[in-house]
LOTIBA-152488 format. One line per field, with one value per residue (C-alpha): residue in three letters; residue number from 1; x, y negated, z negated. Coordinates in steps of 0.02 Angstrom, whole numbers, always signed. Example, Ala and Ser with C-alpha at 12.3 -4.5 7.8 and 13.67 -1.06 7.14 Angstrom:
2
r	ALA SER
k	1 2
xx	+615 +684
yy	+225 +53
zz	-390 -357
REM end
This chain:
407
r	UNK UNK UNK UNK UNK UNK UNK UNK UNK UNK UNK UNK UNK UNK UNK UNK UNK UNK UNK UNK UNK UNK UNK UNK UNK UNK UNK UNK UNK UNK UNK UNK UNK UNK UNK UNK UNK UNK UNK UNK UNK UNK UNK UNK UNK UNK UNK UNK UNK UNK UNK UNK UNK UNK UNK UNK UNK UNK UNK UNK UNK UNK UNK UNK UNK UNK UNK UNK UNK UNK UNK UNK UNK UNK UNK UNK UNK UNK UNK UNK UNK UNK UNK UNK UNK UNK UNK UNK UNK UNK UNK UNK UNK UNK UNK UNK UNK UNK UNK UNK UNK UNK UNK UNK UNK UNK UNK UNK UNK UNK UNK UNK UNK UNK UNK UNK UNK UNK UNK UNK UNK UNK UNK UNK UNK UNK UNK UNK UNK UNK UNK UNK UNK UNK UNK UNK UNK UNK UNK UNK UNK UNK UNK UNK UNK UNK UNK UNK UNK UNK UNK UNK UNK UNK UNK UNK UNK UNK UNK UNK UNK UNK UNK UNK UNK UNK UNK UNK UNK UNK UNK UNK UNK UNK UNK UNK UNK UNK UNK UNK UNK UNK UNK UNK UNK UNK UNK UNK UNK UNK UNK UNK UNK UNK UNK UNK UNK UNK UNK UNK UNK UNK UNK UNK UNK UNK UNK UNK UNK UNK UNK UNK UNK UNK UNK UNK UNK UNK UNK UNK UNK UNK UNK UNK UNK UNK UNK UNK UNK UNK UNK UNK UNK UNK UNK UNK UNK UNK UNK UNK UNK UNK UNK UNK UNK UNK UNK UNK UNK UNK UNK UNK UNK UNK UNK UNK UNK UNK UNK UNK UNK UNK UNK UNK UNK UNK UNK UNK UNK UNK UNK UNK UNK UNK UNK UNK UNK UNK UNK UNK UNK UNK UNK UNK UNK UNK UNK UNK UNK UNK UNK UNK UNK UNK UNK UNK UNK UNK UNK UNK UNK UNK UNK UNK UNK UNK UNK UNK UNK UNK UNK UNK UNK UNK UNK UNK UNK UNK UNK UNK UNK UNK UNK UNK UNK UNK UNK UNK UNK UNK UNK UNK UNK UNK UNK UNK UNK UNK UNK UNK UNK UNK UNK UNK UNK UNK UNK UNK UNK UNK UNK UNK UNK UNK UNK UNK UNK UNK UNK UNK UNK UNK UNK UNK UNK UNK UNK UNK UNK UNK UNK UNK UNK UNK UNK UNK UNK UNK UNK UNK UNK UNK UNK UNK UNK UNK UNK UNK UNK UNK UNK UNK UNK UNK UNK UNK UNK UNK UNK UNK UNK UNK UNK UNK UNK UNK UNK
k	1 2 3 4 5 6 7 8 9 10 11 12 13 14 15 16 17 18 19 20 21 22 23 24 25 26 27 28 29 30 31 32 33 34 35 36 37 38 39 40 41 42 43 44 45 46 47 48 49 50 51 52 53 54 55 56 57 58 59 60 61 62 63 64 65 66 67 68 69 70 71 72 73 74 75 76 77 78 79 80 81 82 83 84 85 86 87 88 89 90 91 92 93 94 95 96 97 98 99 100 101 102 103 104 105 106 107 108 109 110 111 112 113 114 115 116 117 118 119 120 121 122 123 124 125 126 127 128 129 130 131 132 133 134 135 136 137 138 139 140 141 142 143 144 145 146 147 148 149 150 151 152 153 154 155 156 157 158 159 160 161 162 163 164 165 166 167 168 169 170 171 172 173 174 175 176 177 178 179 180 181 182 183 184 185 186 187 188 189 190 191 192 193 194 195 196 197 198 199 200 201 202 203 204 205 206 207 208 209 210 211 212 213 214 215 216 217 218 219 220 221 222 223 224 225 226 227 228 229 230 231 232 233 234 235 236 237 238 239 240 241 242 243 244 245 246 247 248 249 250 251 252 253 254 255 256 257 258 259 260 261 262 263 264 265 266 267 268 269 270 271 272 273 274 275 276 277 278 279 280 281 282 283 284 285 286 287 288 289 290 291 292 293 294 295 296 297 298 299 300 301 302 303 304 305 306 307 308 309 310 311 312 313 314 315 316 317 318 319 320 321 322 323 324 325 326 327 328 329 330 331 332 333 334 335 336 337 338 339 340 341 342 343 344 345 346 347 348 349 350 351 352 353 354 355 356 357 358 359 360 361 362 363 364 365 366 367 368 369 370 371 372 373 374 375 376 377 378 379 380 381 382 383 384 385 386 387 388 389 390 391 392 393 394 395 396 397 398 399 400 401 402 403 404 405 406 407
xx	-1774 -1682 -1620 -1427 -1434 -1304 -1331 -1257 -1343 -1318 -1457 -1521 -1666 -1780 -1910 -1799 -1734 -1660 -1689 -1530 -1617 -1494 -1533 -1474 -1369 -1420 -1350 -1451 -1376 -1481 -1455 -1555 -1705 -1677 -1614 -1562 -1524 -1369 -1363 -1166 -1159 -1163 -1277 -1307 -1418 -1538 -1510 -1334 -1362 -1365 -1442 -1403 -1215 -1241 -1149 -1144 -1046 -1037 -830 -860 -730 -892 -942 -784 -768 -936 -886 -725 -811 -947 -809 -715 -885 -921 -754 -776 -955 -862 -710 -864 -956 -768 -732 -895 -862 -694 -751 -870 -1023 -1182 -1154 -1309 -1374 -1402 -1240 -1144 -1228 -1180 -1013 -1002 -1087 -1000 -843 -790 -947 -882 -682 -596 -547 -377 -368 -503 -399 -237 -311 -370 -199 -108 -223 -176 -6 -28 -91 +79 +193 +289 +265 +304 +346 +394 +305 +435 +362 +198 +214 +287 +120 +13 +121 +119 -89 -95 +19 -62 -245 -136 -82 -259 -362 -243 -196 -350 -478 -556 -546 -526 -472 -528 -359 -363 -320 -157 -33 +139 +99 +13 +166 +282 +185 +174 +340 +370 +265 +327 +514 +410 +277 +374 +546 +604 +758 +766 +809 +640 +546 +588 +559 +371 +380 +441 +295 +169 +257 +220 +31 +8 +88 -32 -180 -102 -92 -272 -316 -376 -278 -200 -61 +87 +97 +301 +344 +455 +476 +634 +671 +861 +923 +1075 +1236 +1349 +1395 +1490 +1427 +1539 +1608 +1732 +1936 +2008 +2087 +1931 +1841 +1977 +1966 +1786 +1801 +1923 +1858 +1787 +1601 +1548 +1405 +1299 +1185 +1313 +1417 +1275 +1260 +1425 +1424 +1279 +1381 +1521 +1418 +1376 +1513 +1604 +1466 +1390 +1197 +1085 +1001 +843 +907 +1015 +847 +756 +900 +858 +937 +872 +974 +1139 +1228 +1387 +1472 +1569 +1735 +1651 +1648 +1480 +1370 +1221 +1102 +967 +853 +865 +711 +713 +739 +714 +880 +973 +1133 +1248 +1396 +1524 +1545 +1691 +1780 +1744 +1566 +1566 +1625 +1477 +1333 +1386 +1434 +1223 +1168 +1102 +1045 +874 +814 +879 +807 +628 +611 +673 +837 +1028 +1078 +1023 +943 +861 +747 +818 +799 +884 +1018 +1059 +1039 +1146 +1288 +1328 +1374 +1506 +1583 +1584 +1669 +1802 +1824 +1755 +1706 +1594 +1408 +1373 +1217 +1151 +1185 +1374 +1424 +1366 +1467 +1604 +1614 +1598 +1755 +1860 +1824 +1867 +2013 +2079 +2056 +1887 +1809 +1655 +1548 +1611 +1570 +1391 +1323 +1366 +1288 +1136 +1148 +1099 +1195 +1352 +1325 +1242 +1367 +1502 +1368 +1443 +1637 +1748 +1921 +2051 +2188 +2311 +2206 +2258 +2425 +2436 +2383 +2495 +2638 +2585 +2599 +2762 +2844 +2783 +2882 +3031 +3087 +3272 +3322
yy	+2176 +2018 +1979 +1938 +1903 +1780 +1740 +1606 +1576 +1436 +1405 +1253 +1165 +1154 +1055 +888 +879 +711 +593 +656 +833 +889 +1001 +974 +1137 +1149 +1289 +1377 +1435 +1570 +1635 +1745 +1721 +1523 +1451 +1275 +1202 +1066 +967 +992 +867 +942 +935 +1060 +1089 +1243 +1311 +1351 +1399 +1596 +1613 +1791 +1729 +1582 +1511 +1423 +1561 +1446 +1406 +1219 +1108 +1011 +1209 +1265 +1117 +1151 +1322 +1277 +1171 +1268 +1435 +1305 +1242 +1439 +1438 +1285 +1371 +1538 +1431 +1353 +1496 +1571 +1419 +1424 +1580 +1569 +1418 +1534 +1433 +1506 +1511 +1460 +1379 +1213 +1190 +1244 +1105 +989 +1032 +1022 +857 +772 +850 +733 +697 +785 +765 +649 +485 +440 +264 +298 +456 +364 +213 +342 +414 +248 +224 +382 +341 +180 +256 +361 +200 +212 +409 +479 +326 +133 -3 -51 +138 +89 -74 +31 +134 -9 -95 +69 +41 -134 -81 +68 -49 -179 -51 +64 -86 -152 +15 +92 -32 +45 +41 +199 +382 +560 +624 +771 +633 +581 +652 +617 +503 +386 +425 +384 +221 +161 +181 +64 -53 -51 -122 -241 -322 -324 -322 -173 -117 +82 +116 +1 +98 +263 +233 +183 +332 +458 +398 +428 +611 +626 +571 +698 +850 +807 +831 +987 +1060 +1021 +1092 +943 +985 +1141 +1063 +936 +793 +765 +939 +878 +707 +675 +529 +510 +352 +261 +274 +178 +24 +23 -54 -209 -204 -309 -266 -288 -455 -546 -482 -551 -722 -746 -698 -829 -991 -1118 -1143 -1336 -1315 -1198 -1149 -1035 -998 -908 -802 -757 -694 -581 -529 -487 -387 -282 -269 -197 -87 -27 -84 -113 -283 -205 -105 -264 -363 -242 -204 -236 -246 -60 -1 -43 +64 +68 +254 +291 +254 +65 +94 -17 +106 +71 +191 +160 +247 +185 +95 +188 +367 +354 +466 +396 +294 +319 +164 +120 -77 -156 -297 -411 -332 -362 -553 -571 -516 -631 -783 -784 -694 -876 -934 -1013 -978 -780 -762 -857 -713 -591 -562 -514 -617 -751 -679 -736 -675 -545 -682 -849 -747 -682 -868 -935 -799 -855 -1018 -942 -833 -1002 -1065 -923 -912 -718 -674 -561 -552 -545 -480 -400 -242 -266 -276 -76 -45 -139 -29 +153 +85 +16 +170 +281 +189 +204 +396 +405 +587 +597 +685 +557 +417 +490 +506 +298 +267 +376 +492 +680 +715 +677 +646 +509 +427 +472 +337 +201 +259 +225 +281 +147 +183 +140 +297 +400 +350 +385 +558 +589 +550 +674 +822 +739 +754 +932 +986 +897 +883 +865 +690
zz	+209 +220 +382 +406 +574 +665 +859 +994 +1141 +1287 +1369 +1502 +1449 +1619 +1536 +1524 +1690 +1724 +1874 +1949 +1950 +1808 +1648 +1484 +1407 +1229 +1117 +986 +811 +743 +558 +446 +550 +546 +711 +775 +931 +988 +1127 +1203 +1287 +1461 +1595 +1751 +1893 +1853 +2008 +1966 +1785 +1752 +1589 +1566 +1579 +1490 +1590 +1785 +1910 +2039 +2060 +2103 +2012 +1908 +1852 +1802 +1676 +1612 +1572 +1490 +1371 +1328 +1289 +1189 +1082 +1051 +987 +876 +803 +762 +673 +578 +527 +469 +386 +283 +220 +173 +82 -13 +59 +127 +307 +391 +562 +477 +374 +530 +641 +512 +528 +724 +730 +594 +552 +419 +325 +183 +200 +96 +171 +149 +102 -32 -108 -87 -200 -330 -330 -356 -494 -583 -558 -637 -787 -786 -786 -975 -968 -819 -716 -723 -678 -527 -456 -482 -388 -241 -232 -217 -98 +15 +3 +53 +206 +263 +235 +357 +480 +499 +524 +650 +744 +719 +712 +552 +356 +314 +411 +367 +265 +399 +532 +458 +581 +650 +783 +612 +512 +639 +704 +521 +497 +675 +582 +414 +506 +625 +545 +373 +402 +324 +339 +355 +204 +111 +245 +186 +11 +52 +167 +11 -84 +57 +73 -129 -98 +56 -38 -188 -65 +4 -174 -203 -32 +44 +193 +235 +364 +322 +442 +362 +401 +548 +506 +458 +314 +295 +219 +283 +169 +294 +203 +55 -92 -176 -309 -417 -440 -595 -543 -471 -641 -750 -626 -645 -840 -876 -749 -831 -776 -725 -815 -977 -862 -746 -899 -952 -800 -784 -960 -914 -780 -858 -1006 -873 -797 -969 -1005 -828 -867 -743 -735 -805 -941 -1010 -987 -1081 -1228 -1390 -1584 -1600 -1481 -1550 -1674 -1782 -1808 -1973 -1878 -1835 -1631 -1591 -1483 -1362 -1352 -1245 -1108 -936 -878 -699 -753 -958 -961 -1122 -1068 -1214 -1198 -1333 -1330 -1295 -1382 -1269 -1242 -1411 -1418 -1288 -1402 -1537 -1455 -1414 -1593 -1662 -1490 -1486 -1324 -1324 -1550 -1452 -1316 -1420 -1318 -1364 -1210 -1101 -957 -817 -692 -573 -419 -539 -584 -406 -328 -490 -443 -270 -341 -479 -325 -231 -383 -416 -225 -217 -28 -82 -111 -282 -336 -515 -467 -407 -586 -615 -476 -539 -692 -608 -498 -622 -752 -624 -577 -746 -745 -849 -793 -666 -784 -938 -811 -774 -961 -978 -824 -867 -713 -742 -588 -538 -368 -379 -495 -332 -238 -382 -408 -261 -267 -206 -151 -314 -382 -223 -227 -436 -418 -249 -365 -490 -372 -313 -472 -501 -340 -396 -240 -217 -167
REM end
């Protein structure tokens, strides 16, 4: 009959006493018949050793600890030989050695997983994600490569290892080292937090080192954003020069229509349209989300598009407008605020904002607001619309004139 046998016993090993007239305290594993030994580590005089114990009963401080350790390594051998099994592995002496003497031989590393996954998200970019995502998943690699070699001293960490303290000192780094600001921090943060709940749904790991760590993003400054009479100002300034006359035209585009840079960059003759009642649409999904933005043009959105239909440089590159790089056209558009004396920074993104505040100051609905912006929630088209106070005041004297008071 096959034997099923599974046995622990500490025992001091008399035949390698050491100069200092200490005994090494080996334990043996013993399954099915098979047995091996470990060496813990410890060392004790054989006088004091009681080996049907297993353990030293003298109370001397040096004995005590022995004893500790030795209840806690019995401990780590049953956790082990539990572990195996719930694993659905053969739980023998040799396999359970293995595991107490290298505990993460077979774990994943997480450097090594964490390049895999940015590789699969790669392949997502056009699908699932956009390129600009992708870039931030590779850029949260090279940092984490930065900060584990410098920290840590190594290349790569058992994915079991990741804790709070690393979360929380790679954060400190991120805003040292780099200069990020809280919020860039977080957002290379969120995509660590989507990389460490992928390994927990393949059970890589069972625990969550973000499960206290708290990401919150600041909201404190308001975004600027463009009145009607600074718009109007910079529309009708003449420009010293094409090349800024340019740029404030792809400003203003925006501005009238509520693009983002990227999505005016990336707009195309396909995505215009004429309905039977001759209102010019665009229809076209956003580059960040891929939700379908669905804006009707304009006249002056309109006067835009053809004053560059015939232009060589936009009909070479296969644009409706003239755009620049992201970086030109934010360098080019501190000059025309310098020029149309604006004491604001302007920036790409300030005329989307522009837009959402002026619709709304007009009285265009939240939700009618959201579907041109390309927002599938309204809350985060509250983020762009800011209500001034001419709005406030407007709708104060609505519910004045309901009460009628008496004068």
């Amino acid at each position: 009959m096959e034997k099923r046998t599974f046995c622990v016993v500490f025992f001091c090993k008399k035949t390698k006493i050491t100069r200092k007239g200490k005994a090494p305290i080996y334990v043996r594993i013993t399954t099915r018949g098979q047995s091996t030994e470990i060496y813990t580590r410890c060392q004790i005089e054989p006088e004091k050793w009681n080996q049907k114990a297993e353990r030293s009963l003298c109370r001397d401080k040096i004995s005590v600890q022995i004893n500790d350790i030795l209840a806690s390594y019995r401990a780590s051998i049953l956790a082990a030989y539990d572990g195996l099994i719930k694993e659905g592995k053969e739980p023998n002496c040799f396999a359970m050695k293995q595991r107490l003497v290298n505990p993460y031989e077979n774990t994943k590393q997480f450097l090594s997983e964490l390049d895999k996954y940015c590789e699969k998200r790669q392949a997502e970019v056009g699908v699932r994600i956009t390129q600009l995502t992708a870039n931030k998943y590779h850029r949260l690699l090279r940092y984490l490569r930065e900060y584990t070699q410098s920290q840590y001293k190594k290349n790569d960490l058992p994915l079991e290892s990741v804790s709070y303290e690393y979360i929380d000192g790679f954060n400190t780094f991120l805003q040292t080292a780099h200069n990020c600001k809280n919020n860039g921090a977080v957002n290379l943060l969120c995509c660590l937090k989507n990389f460490i709940l992928y390994a927990i749904r393949n059970e890589w790991i069972e625990k969550n080192p973000f499960k206290y760590y708290k990401l919150k993003e600041e909201h404190n400054k308001a975004k600027d954003h463009l009145t009607q009479a600074e718009l109007e100002q910079m529309i009708v300034k003449p420009m010293p020069n094409e090349r800024l006359e340019r740029i404030r035209d792809v400003f203003a585009f925006c501005c009238f229509t509520g693009l983002a840079f990227t999505d005016a960059d990336h707009r195309r003759k396909k995505h215009i349209t004429t309905a039977e009642n001759g209102t010019v649409w665009i229809h076209k999904p956003r580059e960040k989300t891929s939700v379908m933005s669905r804006i009707p043009l304009l006249s002056y959105a309109i006067r835009l598009l053809r004053k560059y239909e015939h232009d060589a440089k936009c009909r070479e590159q296969g644009k409706m407008l003239p755009i620049p790089s992201n970086t030109k056209m934010n360098a080019y558009l501190k000059e025309i605020a310098d020029i149309c004396n604006i004491g604001k920074t302007l920036t790409t993104h300030v005329a989307r904002h522009t837009f959402a505040c002026v619709a709304i100051e007009y009285g265009m609905p939240i939700n009618v607001l959201a579907k041109i912006l390309g927002h599938t929630n309204v809350n985060m088209t509250r983020h762009y619309a800011k209500i001034s106070e001419t709005n406030i005041s407007r709708e104060m004297m609505k519910i004045g004139d309901k009460f009628k008071i008496a004068q």
